[in-house]
C-alpha positions in Angstrom: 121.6 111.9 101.2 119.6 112.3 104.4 122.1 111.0 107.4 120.1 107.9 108.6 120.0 109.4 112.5 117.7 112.2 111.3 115.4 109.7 109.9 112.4 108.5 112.1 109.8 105.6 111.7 106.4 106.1 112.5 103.4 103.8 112.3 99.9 105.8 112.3 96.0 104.0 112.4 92.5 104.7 112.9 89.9 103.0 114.6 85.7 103.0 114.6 84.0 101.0 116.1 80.1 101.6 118.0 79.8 102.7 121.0 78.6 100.0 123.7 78.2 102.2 126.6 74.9 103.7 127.2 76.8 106.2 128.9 78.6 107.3 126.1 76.3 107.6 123.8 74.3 109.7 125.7 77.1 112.1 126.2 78.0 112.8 123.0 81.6 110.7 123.0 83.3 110.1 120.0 83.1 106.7 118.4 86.7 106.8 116.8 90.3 106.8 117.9 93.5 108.4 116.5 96.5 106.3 117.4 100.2 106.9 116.4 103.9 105.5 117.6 107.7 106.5 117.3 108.7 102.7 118.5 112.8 104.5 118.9 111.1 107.4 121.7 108.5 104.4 123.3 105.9 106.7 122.2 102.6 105.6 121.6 99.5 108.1 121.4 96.3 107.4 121.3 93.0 109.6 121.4 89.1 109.9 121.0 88.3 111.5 117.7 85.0 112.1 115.5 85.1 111.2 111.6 85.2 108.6 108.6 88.2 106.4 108.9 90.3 108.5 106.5 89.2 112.0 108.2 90.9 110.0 111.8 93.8 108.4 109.6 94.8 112.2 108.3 94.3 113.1 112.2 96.2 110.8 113.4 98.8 111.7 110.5 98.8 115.4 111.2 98.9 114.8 115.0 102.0 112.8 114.6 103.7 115.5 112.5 102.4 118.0 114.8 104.3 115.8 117.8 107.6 115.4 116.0 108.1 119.5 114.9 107.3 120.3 118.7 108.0 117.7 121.2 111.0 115.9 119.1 112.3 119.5 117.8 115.8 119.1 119.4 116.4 115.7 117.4 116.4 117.9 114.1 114.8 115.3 112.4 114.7 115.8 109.0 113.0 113.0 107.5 109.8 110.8 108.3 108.6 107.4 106.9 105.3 106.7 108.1 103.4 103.3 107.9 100.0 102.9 107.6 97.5 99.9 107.4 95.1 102.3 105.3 95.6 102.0 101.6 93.1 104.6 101.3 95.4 107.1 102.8 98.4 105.7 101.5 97.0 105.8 98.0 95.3 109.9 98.6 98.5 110.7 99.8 100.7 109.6 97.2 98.9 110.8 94.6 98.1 114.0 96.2 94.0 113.4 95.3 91.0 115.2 94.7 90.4 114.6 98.6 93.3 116.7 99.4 92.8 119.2 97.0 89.2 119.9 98.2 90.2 120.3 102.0 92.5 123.6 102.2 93.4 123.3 105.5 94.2 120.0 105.2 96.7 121.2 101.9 97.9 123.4 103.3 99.3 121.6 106.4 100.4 118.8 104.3 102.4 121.6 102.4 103.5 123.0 105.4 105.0 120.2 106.8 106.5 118.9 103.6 108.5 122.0 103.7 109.9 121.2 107.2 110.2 117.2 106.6 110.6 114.7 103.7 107.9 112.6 104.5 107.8 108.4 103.0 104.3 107.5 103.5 104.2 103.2 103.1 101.5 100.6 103.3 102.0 97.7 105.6 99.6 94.7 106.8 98.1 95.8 109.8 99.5 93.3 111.9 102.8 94.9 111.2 101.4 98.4 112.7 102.5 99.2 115.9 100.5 102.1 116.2 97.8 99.4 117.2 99.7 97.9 119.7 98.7 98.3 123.4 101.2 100.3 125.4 102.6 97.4 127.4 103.9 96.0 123.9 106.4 98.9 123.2 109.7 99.1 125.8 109.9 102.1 128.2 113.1 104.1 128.1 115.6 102.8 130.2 116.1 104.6 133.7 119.3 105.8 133.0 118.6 107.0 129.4 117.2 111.2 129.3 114.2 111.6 127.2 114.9 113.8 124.3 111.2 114.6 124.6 111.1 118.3 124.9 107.7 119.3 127.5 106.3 122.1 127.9 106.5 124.9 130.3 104.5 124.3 133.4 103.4 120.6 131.8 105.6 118.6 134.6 104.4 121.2 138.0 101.6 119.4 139.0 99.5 116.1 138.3 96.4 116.7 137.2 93.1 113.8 137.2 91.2 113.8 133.6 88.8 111.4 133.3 88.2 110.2 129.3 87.5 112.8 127.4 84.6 113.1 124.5 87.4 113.3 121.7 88.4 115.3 119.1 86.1 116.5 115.9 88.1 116.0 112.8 
């Protein structure tokens, strides 16, 4: 049995909604969102990103995989349950689908990661998903508490101003 400090909940969504900016519709932004959050780090991610709702709910998915192998790698976590509002997904998942097996890439990450991590995947009500909370809702890390977050080299040398950016094309 997995020892329960090597296990780590996550919450993943999507959002699309139309663009109501003039501005951004004319330059090209993207009209839906990624969003993921580890409640136990206070990490909650969100990002610009084109596609369908479930193309953003496995980007969102893979991006929060992606986050835990590299930024979370010293926590040797070895198992993941992840909660999502999107039955779709849930249900694709689970039953490994035709819309899995007609992406490669997208197979063969979720087989690549399912090497490295037992991954739950559950369905919750959406008001239950914290990945759609805003960022105020979720507690910062207490000041006397290190962040096990592990940053890359050369990440913390300097700020660095970047206005909103277009998004991601999933």
């Amino acid at each position: 049995m997995t020892d329960e400090s090597r296990i780590i909940d996550c919450h993943i969504g999507a959002l699309s909604q139309p663009l109501q900016e003039v501005y951004l519709e004319v330059n090209g932004f993207s009209r839906g969102m990624i969003l993921f959050a580890i409640p136990s780090y206070g990490v909650l991610f969100k990002c610009r990103a084109g596609g369908d709702l479930l193309d953003l709910e496995f980007g969102a998915f893979f991006a929060l995989l992606r986050f835990v192998k590299t930024s979370l790698a010293g926590e040797r976590i070895r198992k993941i349950r992840v909660n999502s509002s999107n039955p779709r997904f849930v249900f694709t998942l689970a039953n490994r689908g035709p819309l899995i097996a007609a992406r490669p890439g997208r197979r063969k990450m979720l087989e690549d990661y399912l090497s490295k991590f037992e991954i739950e995947v559950r369905l919750i009500p959406r008001r239950k998903n914290q990945a759609q909370l805003s960022p105020t809702d979720l507690p910062s890390i207490p000041r006397e508490q290190t962040s096990p977050l592990i940053l890359r080299k050369g990440s913390r040398s300097r700020g660095h101003f970047r206005p909103i950016q277009k998004g991601l094309m999933i």
